[in-house]
Each structure stands twice: as structure tokens, then as C-alpha cells.
C-alpha positions as CSV (number, residue, x, y, z in Angstrom):
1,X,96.2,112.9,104.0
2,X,93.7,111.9,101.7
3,X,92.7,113.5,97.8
4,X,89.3,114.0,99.6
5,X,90.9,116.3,102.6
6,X,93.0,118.6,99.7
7,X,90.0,118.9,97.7
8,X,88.2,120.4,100.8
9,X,90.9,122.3,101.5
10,X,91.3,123.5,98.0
11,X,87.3,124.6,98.5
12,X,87.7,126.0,102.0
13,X,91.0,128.3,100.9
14,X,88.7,129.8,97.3
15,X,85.8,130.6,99.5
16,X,87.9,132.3,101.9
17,X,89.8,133.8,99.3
18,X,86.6,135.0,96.8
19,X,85.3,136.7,100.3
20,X,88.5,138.6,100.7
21,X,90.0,137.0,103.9
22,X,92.8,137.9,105.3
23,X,96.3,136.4,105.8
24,X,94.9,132.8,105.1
25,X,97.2,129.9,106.2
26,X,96.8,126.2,105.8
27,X,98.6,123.8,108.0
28,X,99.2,120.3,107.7
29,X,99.0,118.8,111.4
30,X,98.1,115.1,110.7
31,X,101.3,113.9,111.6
32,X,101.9,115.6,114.8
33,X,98.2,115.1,116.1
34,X,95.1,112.9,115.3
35,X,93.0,116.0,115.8
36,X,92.7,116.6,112.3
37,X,94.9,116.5,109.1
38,X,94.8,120.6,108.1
39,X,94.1,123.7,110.2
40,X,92.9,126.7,108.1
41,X,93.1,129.6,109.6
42,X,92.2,133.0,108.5
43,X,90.6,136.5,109.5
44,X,88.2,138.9,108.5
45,X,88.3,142.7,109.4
46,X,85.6,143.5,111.2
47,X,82.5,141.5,112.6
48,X,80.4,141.2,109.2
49,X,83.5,140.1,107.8
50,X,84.2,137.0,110.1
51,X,80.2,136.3,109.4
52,X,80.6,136.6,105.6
53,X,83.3,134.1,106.1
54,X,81.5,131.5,108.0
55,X,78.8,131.9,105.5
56,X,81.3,131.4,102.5
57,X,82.6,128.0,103.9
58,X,79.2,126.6,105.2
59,X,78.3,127.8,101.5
60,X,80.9,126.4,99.5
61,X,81.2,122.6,101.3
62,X,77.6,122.5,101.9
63,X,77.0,123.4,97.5
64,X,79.9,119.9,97.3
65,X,78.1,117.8,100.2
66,X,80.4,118.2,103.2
67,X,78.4,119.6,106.1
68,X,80.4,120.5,109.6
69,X,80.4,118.2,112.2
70,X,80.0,121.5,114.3
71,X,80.8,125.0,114.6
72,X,82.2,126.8,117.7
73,X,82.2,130.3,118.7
74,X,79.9,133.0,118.2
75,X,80.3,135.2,115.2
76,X,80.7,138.3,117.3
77,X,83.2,136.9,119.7
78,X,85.9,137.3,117.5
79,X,86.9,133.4,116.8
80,X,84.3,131.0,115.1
81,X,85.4,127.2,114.7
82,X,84.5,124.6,112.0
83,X,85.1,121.4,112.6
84,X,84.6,119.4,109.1
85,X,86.4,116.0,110.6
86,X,89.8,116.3,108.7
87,X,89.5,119.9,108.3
88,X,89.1,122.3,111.1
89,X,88.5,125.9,110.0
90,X,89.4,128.7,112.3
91,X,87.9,132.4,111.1
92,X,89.3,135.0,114.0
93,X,88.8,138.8,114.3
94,X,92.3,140.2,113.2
95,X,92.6,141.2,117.5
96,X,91.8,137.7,118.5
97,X,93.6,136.0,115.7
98,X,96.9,138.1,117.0
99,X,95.9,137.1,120.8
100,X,95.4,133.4,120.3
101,X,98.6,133.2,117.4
102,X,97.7,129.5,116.6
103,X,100.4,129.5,114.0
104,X,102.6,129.7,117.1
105,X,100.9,126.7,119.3
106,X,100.7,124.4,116.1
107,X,104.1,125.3,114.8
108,X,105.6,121.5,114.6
109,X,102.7,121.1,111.6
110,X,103.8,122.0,108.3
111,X,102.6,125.2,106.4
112,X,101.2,124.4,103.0
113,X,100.7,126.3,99.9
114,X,97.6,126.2,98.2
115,X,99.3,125.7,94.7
116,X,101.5,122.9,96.2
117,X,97.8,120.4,97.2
């Protein structure tokens, strides 16, 4: 994990927090996959929500310089995916979140706290 990777964490988890996400979680996966070093995950309530989200992230890394490699998903189907290279943000409808439970599938990463990057 690089200083660079918690910084854009550290941006990615205020944007998501100043927009009032919900439940947001931050795993460390480097060492059990070369996807990525951190998943963020988080939801919104309702469809606006998940777009305000997206918005605050594209926002926040593009205002620092870090633009996404891509983005998945559609706004309004419920999961929208952000791959920034060593950060991939996932911003889920609080149904699909539930339904998909990445928390689950990534479970041998580590679960950071914000205060602990």
C-alpha cells in the first residue's frame, strides 16, 4: 500500500461522508488479490443518492488530479463502480448492496478504519 493509495482513500471516504453515505467500509485487499489495494464500498438511499455520490467522488479526486480509469454501472441500476487503479469504489442502492454483500465475498481482506490510514 502506498501513502498515495491512503490519501485517495482518505479523499474518497470525506466525499462519501460530506454527502451522507451510508454504512461506508473500507477494505484492504492488496494482499489477498492484485486487483486493487482497497475496496470502498458504500450506499446511498435512493437513486439521487447513489448519483450524488458518484458525483462527490468523480468531484473530489478529479479537484486532487486522480481521474477513474473507468466507471461501471449505470446510476439507476442500483451498483455504480469506480475503478481508480488502486482504489476501486463501489456506490450500491441499499437493496443491491444487501443482495451482492461484497463484504462477504472479500472477507479474507482486512477492514480498515478511516482514523487508523
Amino acid at each position: 500500500m502506498s501513502l498515495e493509495s491512503n490519501k485517495y482513500v482518505k479523499l474518497v471516504h470525506s466525499a462519501l461522508a460530506d454527502k451522507k453515505a451510508e454504512d461506508i467500509k473500507i477494505i484492504n485487499i492488496g494482499e489477498v488479490s492484485v486487483i486493487a489495494d482497497y475496496f470502498v464500498i458504500a450506499n446511498g438511499n435512493n437513486v439521487p443518492h447513489v448519483d450524488a455520490l458518484v458525483d462527490a467522488v468523480k468531484e473530489q479526486l478529479g479537484r486532487n488530479g486522480i481521474e477513474p480509469a473507468r466507471i461501471e454501472g449505470i446510476r439507476s441500476s442500483g451498483w455504480v463502480l469506480m475503478d481508480y487503479g488502486d482504489i476501486v469504489v463501489h456506490i450500491f442502492s441499499s437493496e443491491d448492496r444487501l443482495f451482492y454483500n461484497l463484504e462477504r465475498i472479500w472477507k479474507d481482506g482486512k477492514t480498515v478504519d478511516i482514523d487508523t490510514l
